[in-house]
C-alpha positions in Angstrom: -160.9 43.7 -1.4 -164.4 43.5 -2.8 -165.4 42.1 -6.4 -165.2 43.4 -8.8 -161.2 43.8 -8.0 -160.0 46.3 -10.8 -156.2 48.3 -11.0 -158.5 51.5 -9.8 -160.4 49.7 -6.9 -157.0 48.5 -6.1 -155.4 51.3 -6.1 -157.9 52.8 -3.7 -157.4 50.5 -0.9 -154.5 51.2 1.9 -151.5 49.2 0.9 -147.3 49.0 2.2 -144.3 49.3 -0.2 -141.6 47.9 2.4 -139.0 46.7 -0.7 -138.3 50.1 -2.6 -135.3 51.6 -4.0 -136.3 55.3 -3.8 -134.1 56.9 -6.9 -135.2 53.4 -9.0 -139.2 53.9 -7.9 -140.1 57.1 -9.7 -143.2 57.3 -11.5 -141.5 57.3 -15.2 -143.5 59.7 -17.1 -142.4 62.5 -14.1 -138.7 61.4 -14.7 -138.9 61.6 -18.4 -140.4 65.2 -18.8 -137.6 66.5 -16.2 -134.7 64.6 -17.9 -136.7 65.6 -21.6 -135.8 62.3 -22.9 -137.4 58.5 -23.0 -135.7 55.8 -21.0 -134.7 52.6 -22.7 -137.4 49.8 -21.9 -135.7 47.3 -19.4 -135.3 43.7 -20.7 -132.9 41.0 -18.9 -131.3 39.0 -21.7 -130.6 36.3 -18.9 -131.1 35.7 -15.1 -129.3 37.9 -12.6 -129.0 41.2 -11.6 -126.1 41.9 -14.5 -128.1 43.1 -17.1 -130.0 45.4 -14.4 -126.9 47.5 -13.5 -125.5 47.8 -17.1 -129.2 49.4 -17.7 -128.5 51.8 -14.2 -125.4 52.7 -15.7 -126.4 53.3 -19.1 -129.7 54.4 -19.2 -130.1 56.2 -15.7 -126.9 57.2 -14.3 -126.4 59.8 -16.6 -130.0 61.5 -15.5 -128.1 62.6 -12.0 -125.6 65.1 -14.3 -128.8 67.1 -14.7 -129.0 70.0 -11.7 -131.6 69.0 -9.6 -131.8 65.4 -10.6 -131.8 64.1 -7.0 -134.7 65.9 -6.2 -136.8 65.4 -8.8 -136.1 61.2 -8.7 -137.5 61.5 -4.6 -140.1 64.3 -6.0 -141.3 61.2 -8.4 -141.2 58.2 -5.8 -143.7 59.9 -3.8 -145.9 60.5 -6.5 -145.8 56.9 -7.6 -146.5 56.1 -4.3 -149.3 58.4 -3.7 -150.8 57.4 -7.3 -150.4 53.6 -6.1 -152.1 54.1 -3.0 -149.1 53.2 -1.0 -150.0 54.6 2.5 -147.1 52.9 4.3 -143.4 52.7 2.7 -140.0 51.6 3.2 -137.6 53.4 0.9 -133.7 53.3 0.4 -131.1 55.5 -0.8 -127.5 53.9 -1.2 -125.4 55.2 1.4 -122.8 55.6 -1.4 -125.0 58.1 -3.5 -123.7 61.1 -1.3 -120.0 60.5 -2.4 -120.8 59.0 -6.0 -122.8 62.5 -6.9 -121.0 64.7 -4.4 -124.6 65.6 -3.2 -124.5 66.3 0.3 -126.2 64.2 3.4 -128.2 67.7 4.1 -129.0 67.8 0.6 -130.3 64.4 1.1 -132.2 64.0 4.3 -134.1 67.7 3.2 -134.9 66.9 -0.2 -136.7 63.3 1.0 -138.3 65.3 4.0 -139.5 68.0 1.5 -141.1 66.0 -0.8 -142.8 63.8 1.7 -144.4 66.5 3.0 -145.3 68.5 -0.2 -146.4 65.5 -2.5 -147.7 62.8 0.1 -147.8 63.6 4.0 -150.4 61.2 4.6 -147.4 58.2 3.8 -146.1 56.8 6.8 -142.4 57.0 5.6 -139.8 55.1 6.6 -136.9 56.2 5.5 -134.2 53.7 5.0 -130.6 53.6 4.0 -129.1 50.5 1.4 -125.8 49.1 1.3 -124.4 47.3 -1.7 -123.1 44.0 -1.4 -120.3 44.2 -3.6 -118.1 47.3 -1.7 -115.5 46.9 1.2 -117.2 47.0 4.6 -114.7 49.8 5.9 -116.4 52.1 2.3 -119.6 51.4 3.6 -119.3 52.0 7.1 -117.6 55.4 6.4 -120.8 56.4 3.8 -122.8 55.7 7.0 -121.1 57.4 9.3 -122.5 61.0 8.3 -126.2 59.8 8.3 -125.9 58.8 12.1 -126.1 62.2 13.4 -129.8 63.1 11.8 -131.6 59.9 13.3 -133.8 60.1 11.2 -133.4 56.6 8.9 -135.3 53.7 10.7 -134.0 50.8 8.6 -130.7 49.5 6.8 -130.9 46.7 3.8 -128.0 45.0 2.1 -128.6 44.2 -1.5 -127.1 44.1 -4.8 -124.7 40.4 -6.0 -125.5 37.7 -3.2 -122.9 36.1 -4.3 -120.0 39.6 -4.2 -118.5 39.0 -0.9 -119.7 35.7 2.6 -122.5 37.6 4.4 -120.6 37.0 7.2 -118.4 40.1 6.2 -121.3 42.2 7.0 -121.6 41.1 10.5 -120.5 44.5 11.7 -122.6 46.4 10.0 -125.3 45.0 11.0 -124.4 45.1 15.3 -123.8 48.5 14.9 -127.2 49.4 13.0 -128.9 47.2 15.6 -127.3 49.2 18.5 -128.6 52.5 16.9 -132.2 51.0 17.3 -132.4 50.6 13.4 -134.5 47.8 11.9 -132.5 45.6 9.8 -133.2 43.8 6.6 -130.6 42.1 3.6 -131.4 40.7 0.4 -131.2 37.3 0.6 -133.2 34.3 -1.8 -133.3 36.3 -4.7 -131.0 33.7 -6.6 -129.5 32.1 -3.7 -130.6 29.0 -2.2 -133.4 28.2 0.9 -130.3 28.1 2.7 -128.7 31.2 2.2 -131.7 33.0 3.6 -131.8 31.3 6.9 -128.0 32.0 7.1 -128.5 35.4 6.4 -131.6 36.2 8.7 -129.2 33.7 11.8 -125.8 35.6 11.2 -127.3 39.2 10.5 -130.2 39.0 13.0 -132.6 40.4 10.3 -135.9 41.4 11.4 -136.9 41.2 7.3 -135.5 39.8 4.4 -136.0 40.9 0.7 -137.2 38.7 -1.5 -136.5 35.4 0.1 -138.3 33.3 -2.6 -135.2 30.7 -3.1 -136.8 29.7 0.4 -139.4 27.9 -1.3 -136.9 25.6 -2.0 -137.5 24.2 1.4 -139.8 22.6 3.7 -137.5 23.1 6.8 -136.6 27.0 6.1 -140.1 27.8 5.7 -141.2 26.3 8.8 -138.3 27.6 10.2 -139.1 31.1 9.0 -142.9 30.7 10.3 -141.9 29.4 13.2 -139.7 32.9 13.9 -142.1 35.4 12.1 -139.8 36.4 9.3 -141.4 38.3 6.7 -140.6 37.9 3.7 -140.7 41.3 1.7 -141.6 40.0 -2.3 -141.7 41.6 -5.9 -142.8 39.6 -8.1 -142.4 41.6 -11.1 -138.9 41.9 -10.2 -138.9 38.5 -10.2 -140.4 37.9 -13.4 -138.3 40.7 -15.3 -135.0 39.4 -14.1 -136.0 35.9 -14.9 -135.6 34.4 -11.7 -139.5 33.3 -12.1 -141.0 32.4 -15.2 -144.6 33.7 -14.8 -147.0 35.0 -11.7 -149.0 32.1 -12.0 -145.1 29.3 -11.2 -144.3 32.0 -8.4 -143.5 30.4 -5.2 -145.0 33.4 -3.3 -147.9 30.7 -3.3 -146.0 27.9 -1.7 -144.4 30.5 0.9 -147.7 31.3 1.9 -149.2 27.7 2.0 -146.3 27.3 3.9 -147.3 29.7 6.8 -144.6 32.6 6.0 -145.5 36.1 6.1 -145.3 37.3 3.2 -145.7 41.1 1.5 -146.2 42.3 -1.9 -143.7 45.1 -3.0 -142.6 46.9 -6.3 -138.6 47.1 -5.4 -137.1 49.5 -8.6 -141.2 50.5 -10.6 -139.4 53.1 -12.8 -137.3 50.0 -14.5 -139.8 47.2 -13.9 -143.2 49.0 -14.6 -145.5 47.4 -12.4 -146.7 49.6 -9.1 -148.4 47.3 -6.2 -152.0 47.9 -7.3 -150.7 46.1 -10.9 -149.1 42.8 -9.1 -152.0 42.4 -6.5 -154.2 42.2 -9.5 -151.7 40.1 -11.9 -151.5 37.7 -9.0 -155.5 37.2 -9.1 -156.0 37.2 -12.5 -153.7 34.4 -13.0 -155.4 32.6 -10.3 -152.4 33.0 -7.8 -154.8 34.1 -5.0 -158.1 34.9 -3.8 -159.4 38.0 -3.4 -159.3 37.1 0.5 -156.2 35.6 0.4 -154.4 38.9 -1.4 -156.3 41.0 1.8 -154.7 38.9 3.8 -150.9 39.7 2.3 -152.0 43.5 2.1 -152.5 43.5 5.8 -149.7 42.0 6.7 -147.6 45.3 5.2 -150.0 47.6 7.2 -149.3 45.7 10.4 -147.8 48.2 13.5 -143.9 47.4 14.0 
């Protein structure tokens, strides 16, 4: 990054998305012509991930009743993507969503290999499936079951209420998405503790985790991660919106870094936070966060080979 460092210069430059909830990452105005209504605004009354999924269910779920829904959600997370400059991405759909809409996994591997290729070819996608923390392993494992057989998703994450169910229950899972050569990532450190993230990288082997800021927390777990190369995959909007963090400027994606952990910049749900990578990379400068350098630095690590 070069000064002067504006959203369009930023926008310009290569960048990763490697935390993105596909159907939640839609470029809103795209969304809103096809549904031919405004979303509500998001706004957490308190911290957690409560007031998030009582907005999903509200505001968003009843989008999917429209024919044609599911493709126009992937139709606008590629176009985000492409208008964000996002050249290399990581993006989930809940491995539920087939039997919650009765949509097909056909319907659902074509309609993200469509779109990738009609509105941004030039993204390296890597398709990824999500699990939600708070269901019975033997739902999800059955949900993943038909998906096995296209090998085509590279990645699993677990996200949703760290504190639903031990992480331990998930142990299964994760050996078995591991044995099919998939690269494996969980939520962990979004509310939890510096603890829970070193427990959930040790017991799920995770090659990533999402989020990951309640690391901070902790001299020894950020060594720790360091010391094993953990990335850390952060949003600090998301962050911000669902008042885990109070402003850019007290976000302990500074202190991670200091601390020698990788670190990434990613947008997790843009549709219901508002705030693409291009707009954090330069709220995280203005406030004084980082250097230009220093934000180059974080960029590349997302664009790094693995």
């Amino acid at each position: 990054m070069n000064e002067p460092s504006t959203i369009h210069t930023i926008r310009t430059l290569p960048k990763s998305d490697l935390h993105n909830h596909c159907l939640l990452s839609g470029k809103r105005s795209v969304i809103e012509k096809y549904y031919g209504k405004k979303l509500a605004r998001f706004h957490a009354q308190e911290a957690g991930i409560g007031d998030l999924n009582r907005w999903i269910g509200k505001e968003f779920r009843p989008f999917f009743n429209i024919s044609g829904a599911f493709e126009k959600g992937v139709e606008a997370a590629f176009v985000q993507a492409r208008f964000d400059g996002v050249t290399k991405i990581e993006m989930s759909i809940d491995v539920t969503f087939w039997k919650m809409f009765n949509i097909h996994p056909d319907r659902i591997v074509a309609g993200l290999k469509h779109y990738h290729q009609i509105v941004a070819p030039e993204i390296d996608f890597r398709p990824e499936l999500g699990f939600s923390r708070s269901l019975p392993l033997r739902m999800l494992l059955s949900c993943f079951e038909p998906f096995l057989d296209y090998h085509y998703f590279q990645s699993i994450d677990l996200y949703d209420d760290e504190t639903a169910q031990p992480i331990e229950n998930f142990k299964e899972l994760y050996r078995f998405a591991k044995s099919q050569g998939m690269k494996c990532k969980a939520h962990a450190g979004e509310f939890g503790s510096a603890d829970s993230v070193k427990k959930a990288v040790e017991v799920l082997g995770l090659d990533a985790v999402q989020h990951g800021i309640g690391a901070a927390d902790s001299n020894e777990v950020m060594k720790w991660l360091a010391d094993n190369k953990i990335q850390l995959n952060v949003c600090p909007t998301s962050n911000i919106k669902l008042k885990r963090v109070r402003s850019y400027k007290t976000h302990p994606i500074r202190i991670l870094f200091d601390h020698g952990v990788k670190v990434t910049i990613n947008t997790d749900d843009v549709l219901v936070f508002g705030d693409g990578v291009s707009e954090q990379f330069y709220k995280l400068l203005k406030a004084g966060v980082f250097t230009i350098s220093e934000l180059n630095t974080i960029r590349e690590n997302g664009l790094e080979k693995n």
